[in-house]
BAZA-819956 format. One record per atom (N, C-alpha, C): residue number from 1; residue in one letter; atom name; x, y, z. Coordinates in steps of 0.2 Angstrom, whole numbers, always signed. Atoms other than C-alpha are relative to their C-alpha. Layout:
! BAZA-819956
{NUM; A; CA; {X; Y; Z}} ...
***
This chain:
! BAZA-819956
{1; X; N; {+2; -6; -4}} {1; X; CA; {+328; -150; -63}} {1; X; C; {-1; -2; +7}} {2; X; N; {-1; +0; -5}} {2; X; CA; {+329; -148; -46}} {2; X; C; {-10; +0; +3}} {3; X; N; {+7; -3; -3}} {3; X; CA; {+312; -148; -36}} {3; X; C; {+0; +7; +6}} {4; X; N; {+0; -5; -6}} {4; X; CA; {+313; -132; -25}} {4; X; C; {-5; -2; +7}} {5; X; N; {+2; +0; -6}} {5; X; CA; {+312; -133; -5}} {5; X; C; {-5; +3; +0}} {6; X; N; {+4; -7; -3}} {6; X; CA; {+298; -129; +2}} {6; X; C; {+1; +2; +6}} {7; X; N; {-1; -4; -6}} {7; X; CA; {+301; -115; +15}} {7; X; C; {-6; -2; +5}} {8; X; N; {+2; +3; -6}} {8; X; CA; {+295; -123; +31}} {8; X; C; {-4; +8; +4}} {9; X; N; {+5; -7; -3}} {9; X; CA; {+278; -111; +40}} {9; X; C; {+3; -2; +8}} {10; X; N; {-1; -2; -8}} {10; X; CA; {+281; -106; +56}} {10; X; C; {-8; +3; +4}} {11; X; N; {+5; -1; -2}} {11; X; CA; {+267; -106; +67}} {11; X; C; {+0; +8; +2}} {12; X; N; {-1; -8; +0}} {12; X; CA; {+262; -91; +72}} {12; X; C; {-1; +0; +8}} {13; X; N; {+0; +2; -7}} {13; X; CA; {+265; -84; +90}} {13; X; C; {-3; +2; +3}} {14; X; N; {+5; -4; -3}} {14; X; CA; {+252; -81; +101}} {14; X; C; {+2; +8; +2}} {15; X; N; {-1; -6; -4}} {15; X; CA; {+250; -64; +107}} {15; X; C; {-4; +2; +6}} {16; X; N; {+2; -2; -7}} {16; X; CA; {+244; -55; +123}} {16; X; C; {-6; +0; -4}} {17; X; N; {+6; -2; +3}} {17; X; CA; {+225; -55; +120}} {17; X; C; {-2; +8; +4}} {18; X; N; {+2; -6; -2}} {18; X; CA; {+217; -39; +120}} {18; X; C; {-10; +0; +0}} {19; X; N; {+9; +1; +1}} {19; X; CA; {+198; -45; +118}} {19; X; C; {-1; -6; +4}} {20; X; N; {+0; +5; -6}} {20; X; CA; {+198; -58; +132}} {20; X; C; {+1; +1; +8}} {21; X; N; {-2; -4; -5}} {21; X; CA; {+196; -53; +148}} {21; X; C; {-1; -5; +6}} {22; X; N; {+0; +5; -6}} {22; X; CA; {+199; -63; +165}} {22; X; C; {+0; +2; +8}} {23; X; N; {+4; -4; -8}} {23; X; CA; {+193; -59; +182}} {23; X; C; {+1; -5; +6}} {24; X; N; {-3; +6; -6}} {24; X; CA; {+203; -69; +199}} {24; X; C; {-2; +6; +5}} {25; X; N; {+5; -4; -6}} {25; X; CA; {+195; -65; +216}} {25; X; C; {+2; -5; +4}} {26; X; N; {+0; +6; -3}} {26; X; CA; {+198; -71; +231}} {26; X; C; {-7; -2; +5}} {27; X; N; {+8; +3; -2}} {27; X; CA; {+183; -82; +238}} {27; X; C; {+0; -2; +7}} {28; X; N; {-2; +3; -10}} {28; X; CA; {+191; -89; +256}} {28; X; C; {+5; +0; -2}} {29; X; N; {-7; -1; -4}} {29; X; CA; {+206; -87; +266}} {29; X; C; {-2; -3; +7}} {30; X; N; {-2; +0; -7}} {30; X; CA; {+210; -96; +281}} {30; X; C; {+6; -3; +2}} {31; X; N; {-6; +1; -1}} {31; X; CA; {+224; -103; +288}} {31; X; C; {+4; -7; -3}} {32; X; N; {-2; +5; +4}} {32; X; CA; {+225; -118; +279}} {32; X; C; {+1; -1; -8}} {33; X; N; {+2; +1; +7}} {33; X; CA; {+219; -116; +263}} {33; X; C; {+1; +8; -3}} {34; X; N; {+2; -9; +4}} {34; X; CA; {+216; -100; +248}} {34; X; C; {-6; -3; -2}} {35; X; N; {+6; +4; +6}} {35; X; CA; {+201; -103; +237}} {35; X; C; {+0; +6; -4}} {36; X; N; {-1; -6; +6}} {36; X; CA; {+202; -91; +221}} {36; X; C; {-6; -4; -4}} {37; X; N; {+4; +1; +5}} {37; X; CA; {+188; -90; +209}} {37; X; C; {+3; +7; -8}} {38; X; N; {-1; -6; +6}} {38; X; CA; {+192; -82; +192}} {38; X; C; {-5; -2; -5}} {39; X; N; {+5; +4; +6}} {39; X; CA; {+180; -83; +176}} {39; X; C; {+4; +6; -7}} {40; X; N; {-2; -4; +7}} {40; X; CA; {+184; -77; +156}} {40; X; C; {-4; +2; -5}} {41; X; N; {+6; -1; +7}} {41; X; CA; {+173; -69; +143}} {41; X; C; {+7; +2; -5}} {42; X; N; {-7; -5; +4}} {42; X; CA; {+180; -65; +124}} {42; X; C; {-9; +1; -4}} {43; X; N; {+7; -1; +5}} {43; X; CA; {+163; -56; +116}} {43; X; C; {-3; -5; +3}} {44; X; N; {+7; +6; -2}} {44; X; CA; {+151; -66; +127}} {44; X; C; {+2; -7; -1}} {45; X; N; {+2; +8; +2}} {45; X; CA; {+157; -81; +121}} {45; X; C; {+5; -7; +5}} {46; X; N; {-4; +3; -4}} {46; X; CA; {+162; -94; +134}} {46; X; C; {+4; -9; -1}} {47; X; N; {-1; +7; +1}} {47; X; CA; {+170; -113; +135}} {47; X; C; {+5; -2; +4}} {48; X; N; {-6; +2; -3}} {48; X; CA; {+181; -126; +143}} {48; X; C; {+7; +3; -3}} {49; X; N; {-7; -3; +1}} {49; X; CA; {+198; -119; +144}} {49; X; C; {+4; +0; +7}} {50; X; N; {-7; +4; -5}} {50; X; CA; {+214; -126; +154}} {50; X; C; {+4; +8; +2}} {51; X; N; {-2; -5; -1}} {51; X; CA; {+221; -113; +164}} {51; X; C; {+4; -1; +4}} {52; X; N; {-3; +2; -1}} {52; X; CA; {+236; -114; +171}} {52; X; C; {+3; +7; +7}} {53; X; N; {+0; -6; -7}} {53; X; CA; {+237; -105; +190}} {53; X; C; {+10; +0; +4}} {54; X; N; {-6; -4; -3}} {54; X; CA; {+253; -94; +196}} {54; X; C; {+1; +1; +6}} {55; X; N; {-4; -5; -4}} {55; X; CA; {+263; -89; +210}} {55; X; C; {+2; +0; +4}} {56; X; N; {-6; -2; -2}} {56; X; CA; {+274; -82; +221}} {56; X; C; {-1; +3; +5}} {57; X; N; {-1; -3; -8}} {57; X; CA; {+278; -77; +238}} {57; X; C; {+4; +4; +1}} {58; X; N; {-3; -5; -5}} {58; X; CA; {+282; -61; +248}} {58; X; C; {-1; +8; -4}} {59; X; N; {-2; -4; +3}} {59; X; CA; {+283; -44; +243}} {59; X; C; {-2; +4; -6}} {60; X; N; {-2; -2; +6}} {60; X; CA; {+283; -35; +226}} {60; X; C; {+1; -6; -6}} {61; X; N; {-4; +6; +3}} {61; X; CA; {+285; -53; +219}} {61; X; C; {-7; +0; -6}} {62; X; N; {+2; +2; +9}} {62; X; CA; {+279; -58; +199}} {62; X; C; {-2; -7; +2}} {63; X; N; {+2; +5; -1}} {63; X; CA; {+269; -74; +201}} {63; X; C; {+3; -3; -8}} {64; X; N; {-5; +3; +5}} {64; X; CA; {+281; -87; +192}} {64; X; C; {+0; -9; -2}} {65; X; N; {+0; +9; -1}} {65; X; CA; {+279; -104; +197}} {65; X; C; {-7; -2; +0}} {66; X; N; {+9; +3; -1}} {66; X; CA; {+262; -114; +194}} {66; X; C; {+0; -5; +4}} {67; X; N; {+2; +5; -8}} {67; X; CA; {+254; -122; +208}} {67; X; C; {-5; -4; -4}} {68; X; N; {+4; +4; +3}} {68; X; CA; {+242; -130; +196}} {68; X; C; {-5; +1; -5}} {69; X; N; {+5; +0; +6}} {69; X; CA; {+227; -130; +185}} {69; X; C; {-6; -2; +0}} {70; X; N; {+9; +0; -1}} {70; X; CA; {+209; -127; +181}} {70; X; C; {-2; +0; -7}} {71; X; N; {+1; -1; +6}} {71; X; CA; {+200; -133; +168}} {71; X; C; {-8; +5; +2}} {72; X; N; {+4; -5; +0}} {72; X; CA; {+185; -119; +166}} {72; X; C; {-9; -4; +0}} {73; X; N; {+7; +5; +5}} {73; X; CA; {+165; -126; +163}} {73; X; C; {-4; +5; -4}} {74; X; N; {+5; -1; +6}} {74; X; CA; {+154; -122; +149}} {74; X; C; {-1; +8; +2}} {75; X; N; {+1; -8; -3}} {75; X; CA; {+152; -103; +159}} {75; X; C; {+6; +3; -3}} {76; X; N; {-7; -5; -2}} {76; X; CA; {+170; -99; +159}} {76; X; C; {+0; +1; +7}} {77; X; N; {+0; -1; -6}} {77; X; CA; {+171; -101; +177}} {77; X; C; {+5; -5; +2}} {78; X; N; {-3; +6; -5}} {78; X; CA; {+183; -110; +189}} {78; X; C; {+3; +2; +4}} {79; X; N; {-4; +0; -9}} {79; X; CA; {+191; -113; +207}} {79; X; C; {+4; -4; -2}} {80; X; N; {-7; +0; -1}} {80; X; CA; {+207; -114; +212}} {80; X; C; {-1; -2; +8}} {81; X; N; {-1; +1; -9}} {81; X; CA; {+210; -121; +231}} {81; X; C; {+7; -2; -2}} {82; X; N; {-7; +1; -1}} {82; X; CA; {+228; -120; +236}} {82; X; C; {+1; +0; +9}} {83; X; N; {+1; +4; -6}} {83; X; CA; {+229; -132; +250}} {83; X; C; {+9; +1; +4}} {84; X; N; {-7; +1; +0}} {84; X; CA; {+249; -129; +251}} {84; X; C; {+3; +8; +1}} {85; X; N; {-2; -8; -2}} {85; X; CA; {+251; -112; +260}} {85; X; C; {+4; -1; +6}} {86; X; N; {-4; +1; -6}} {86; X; CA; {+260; -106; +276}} {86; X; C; {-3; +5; +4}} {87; X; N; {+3; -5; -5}} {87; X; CA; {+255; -94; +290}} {87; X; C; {+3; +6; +0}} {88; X; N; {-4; -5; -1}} {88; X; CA; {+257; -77; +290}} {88; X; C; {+4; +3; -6}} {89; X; N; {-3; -2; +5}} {89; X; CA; {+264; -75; +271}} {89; X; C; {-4; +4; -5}} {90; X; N; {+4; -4; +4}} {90; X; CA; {+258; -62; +258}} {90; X; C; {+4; -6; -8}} {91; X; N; {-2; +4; +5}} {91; X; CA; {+255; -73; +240}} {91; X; C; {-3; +6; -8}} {92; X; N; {+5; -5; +6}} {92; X; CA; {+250; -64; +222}} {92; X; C; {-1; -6; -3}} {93; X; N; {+4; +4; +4}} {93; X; CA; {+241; -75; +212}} {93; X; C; {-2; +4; -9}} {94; X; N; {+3; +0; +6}} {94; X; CA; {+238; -76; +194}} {94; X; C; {-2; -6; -8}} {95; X; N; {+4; +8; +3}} {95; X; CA; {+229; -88; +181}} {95; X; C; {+3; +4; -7}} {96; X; N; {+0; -2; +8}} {96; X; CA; {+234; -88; +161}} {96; X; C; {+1; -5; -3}} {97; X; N; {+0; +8; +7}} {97; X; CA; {+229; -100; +145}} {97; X; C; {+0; +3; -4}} {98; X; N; {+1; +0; +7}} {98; X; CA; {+230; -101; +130}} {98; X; C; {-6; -3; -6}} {99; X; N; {+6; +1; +3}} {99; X; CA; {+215; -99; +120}} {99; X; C; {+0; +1; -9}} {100; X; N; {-2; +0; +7}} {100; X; CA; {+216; -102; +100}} {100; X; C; {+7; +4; +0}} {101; X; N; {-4; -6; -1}} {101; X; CA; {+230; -89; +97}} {101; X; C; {+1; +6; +2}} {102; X; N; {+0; -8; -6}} {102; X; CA; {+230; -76; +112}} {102; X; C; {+1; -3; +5}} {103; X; N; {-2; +5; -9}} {103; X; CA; {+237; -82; +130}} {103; X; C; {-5; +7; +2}} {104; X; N; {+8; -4; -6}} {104; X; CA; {+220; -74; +143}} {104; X; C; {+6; -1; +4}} {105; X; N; {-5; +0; -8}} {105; X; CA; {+231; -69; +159}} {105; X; C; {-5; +6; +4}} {106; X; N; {+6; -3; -5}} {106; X; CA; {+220; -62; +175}} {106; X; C; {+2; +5; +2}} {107; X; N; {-7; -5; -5}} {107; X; CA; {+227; -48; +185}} {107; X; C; {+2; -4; +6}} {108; X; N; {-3; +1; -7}} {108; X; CA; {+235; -50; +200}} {108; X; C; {-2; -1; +7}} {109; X; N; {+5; -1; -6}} {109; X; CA; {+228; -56; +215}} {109; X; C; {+4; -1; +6}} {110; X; N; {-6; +0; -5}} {110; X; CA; {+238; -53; +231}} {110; X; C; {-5; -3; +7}} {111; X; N; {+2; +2; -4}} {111; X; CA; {+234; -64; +247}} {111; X; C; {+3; -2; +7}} {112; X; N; {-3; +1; -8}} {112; X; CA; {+239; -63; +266}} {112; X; C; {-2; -4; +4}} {113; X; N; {+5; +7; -4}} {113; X; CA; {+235; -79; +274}} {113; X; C; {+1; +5; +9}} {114; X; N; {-1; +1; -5}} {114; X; CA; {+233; -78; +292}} {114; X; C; {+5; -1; +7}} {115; X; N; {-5; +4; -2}} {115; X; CA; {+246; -81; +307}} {115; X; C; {-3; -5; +4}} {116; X; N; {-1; +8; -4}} {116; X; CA; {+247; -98; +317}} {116; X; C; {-7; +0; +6}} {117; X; N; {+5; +1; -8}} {117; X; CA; {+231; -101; +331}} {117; X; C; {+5; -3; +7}} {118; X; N; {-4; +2; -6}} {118; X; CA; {+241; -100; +346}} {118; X; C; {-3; -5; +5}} {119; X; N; {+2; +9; -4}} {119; X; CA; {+241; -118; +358}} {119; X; C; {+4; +3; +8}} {120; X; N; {+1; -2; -7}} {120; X; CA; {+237; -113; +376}} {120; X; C; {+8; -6; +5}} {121; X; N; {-4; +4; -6}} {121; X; CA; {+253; -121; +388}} {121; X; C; {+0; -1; +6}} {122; X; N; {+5; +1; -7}} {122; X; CA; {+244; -121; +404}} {122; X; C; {-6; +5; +3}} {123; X; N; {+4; -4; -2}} {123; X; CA; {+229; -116; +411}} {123; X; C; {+1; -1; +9}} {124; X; N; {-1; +3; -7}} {124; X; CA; {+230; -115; +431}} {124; X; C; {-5; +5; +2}} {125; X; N; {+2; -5; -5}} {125; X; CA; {+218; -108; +444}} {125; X; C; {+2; -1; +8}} {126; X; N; {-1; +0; -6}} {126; X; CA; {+218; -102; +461}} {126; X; C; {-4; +2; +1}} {127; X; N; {+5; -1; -6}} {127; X; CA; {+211; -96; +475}} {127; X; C; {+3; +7; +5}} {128; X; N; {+7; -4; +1}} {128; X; CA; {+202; -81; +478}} {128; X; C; {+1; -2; -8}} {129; X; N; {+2; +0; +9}} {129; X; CA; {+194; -84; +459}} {129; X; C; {+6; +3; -4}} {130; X; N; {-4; -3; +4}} {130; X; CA; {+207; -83; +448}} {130; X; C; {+3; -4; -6}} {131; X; N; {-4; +3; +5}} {131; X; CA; {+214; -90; +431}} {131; X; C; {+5; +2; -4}} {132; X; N; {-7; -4; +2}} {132; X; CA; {+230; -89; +423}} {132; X; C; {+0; -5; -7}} {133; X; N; {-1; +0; +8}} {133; X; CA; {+232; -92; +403}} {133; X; C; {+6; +0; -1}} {134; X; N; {-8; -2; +3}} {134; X; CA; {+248; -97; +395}} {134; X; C; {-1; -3; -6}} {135; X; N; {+1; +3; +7}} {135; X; CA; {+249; -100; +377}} {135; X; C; {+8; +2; -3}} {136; X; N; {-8; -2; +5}} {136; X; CA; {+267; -100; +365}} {136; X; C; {-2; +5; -6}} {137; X; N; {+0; -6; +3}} {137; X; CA; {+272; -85; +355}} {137; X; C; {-2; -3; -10}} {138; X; N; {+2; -1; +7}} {138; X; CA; {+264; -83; +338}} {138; X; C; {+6; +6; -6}} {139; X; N; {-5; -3; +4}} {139; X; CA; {+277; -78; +323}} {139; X; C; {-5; +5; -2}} {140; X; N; {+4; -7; +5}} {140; X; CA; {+269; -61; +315}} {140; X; C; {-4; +3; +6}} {141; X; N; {+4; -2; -4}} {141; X; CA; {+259; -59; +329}} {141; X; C; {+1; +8; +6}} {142; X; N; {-2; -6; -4}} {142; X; CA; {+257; -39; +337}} {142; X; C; {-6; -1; +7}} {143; X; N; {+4; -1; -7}} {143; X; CA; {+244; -44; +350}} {143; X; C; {-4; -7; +3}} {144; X; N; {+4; +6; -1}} {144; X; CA; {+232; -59; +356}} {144; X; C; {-6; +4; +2}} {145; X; N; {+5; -2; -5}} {145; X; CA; {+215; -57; +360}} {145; X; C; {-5; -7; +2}} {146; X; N; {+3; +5; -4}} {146; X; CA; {+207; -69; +373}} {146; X; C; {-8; -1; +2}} {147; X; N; {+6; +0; -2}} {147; X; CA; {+189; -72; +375}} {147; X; C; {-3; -7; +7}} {148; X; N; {+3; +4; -6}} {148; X; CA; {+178; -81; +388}} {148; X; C; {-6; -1; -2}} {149; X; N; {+5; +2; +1}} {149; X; CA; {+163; -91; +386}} {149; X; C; {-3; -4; +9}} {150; X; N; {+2; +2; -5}} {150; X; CA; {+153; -93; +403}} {150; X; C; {-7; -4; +1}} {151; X; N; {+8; +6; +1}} {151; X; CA; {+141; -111; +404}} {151; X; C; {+5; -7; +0}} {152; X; N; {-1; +4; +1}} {152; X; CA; {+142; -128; +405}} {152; X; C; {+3; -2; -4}} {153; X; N; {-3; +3; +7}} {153; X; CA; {+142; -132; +386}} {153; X; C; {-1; +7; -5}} {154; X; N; {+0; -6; +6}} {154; X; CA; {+150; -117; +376}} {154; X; C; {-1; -2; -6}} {155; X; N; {-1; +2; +8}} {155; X; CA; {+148; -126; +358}} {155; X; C; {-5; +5; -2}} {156; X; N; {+6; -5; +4}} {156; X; CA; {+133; -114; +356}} {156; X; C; {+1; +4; +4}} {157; X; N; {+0; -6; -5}} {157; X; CA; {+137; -102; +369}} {157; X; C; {+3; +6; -2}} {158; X; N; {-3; -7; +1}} {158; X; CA; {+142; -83; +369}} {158; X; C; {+7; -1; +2}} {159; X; N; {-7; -2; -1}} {159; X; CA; {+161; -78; +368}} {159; X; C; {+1; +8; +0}} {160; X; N; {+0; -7; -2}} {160; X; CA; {+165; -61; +375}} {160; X; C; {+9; +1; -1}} {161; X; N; {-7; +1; -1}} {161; X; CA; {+182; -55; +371}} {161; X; C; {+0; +5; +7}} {162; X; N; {-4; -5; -7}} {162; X; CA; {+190; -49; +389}} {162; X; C; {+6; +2; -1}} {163; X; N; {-8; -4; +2}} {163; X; CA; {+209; -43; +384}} {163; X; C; {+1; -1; -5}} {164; X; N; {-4; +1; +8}} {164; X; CA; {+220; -42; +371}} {164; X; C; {+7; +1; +3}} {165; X; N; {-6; -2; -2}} {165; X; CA; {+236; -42; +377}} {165; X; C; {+4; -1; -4}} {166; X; N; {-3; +0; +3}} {166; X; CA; {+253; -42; +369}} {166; X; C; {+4; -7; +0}} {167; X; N; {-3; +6; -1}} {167; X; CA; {+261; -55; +378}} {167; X; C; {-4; -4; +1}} {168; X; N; {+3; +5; +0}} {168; X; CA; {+258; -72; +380}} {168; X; C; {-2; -4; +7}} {169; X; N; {+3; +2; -7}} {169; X; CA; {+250; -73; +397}} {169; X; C; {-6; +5; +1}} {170; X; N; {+6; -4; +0}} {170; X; CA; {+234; -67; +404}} {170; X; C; {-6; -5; +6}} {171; X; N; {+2; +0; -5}} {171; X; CA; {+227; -67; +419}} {171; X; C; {-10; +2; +5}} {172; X; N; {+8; -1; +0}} {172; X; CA; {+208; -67; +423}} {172; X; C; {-2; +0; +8}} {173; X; N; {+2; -1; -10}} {173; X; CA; {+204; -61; +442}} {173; X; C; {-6; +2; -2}} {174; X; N; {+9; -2; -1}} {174; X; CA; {+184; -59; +437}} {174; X; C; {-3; -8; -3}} {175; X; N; {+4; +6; +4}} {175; X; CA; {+181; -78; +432}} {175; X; C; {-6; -1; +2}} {176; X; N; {+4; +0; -5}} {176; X; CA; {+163; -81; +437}} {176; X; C; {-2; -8; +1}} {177; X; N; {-6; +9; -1}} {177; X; CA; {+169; -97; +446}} {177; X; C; {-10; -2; +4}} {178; X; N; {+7; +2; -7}} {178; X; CA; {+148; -96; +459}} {178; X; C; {-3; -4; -4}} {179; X; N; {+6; +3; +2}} {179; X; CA; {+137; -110; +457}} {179; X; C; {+3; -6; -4}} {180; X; N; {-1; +4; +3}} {180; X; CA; {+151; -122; +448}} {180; X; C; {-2; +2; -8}} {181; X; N; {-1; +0; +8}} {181; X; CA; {+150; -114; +431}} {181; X; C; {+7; +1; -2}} {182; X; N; {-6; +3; +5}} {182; X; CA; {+161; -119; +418}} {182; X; C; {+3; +6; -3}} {183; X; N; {-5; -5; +5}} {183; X; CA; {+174; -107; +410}} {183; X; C; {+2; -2; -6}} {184; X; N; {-1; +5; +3}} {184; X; CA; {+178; -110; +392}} {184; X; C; {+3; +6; -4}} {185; X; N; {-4; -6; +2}} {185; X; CA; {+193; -99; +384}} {185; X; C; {+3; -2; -7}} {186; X; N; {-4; +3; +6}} {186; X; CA; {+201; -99; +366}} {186; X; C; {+1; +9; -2}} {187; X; N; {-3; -5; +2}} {187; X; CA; {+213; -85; +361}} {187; X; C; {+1; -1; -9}} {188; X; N; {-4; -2; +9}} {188; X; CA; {+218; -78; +342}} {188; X; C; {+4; +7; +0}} {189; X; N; {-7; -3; +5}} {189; X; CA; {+233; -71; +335}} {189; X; C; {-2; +7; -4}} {190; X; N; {+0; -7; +6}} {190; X; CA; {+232; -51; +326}} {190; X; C; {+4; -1; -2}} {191; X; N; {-8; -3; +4}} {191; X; CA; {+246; -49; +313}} {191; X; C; {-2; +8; -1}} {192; X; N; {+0; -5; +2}} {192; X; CA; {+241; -31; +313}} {192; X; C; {-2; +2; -9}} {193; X; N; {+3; -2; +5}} {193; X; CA; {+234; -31; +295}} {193; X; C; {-7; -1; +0}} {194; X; N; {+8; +2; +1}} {194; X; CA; {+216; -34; +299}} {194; X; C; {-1; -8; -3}} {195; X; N; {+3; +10; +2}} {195; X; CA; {+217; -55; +299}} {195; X; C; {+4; -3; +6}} {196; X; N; {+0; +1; -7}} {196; X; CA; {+215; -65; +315}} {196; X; C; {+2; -9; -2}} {197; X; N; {+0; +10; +4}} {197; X; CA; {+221; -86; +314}} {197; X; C; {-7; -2; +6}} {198; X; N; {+7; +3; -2}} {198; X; CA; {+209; -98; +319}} {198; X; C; {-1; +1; +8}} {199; X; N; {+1; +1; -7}} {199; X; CA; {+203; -101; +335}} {199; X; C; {+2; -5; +3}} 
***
């Protein structure tokens, strides 16, 4: 007599959880970095869990590509810094693991970095009171706006924005040049979406 094959189990194959819920937010933006926090409950009940972070650039775009991974702590909590961005780019964002037999995926979190802190190419003055500002064009950029700090030492001083020009020049005929005080200027970049790059 033959021993009959045993029919080989086929694991079984996760499905989308519908009792697990996962929450991505974003925590900081600036022109270098993103920082995402996301956390997961299923019924209250939390634990370490490897979660593997998504995404994609521009557009309409399906976050495809993983950027990395976060294991969670004893909450259900974790951060995400993605040090590996570019200026001026719209990113979605999203996180998904596999917990016993249910893949947790977070919604979708869409992110605009910043455009580039424009780098002044000469400053000159002259004579009647006058300075002139040049700084290189900023990609994305619909406007500058240029401020003025008046003092010796501005590290703690006040900054006044005085223009906002389009172009990349700017001309200051009110510096208040009496008594040897110091001038101390630093422009930032609009993209017209409500985000300024550094200083």
């Amino acid at each position: 007599t033959r021993t009959p094959t045993p029919t080989p189990t086929r694991a079984p194959t996760p499905t989308i959880s519908t009792g697990v819920w996962v929450t991505l937010r974003l925590e900081e933006r600036s022109s270098t970095l993103t920082t995402l926090k996301f956390w997961w409950t299923e019924e209250h009940a939390y634990g370490l869990v490897k979660f593997d972070v998504y995404r994609c650039e521009g557009l309409f775009c399906i976050p495809n590509a993983i950027v990395g991974s976060v294991i969670t702590d004893a909450y259900g909590n974790g951060t995400f810094i993605d040090n590996n961005i570019r200026n001026n780019v719209t990113y979605f964002y999203q996180v998904k693991a596999r917990i016993g037999q249910l893949i947790a995926r977070s919604n979708i979190e869409q992110v605009n970095t910043p455009p580039k802190a424009p780098v002044f190419t000469s400053v000159t003055t002259s004579c009647p009171a006058k300075v002139t500002l040049d700084w290189g064009s900023v990609p994305g950029a619909v406007r500058y706006d240029v401020f003025r700090c008046d003092g010796i030492d501005c590290r703690y001083g006040q900054y006044f924005k005085i223009s906002s020009p389009t172009n990349t020049i700017f001309v200051d005929n009110d510096p208040d040049m009496e008594g040897n005080i110091e001038n101390t200027y630093y422009v930032q970049a609009y993209n017209g979406f409500e985000l300024w790059s550094d200083k």
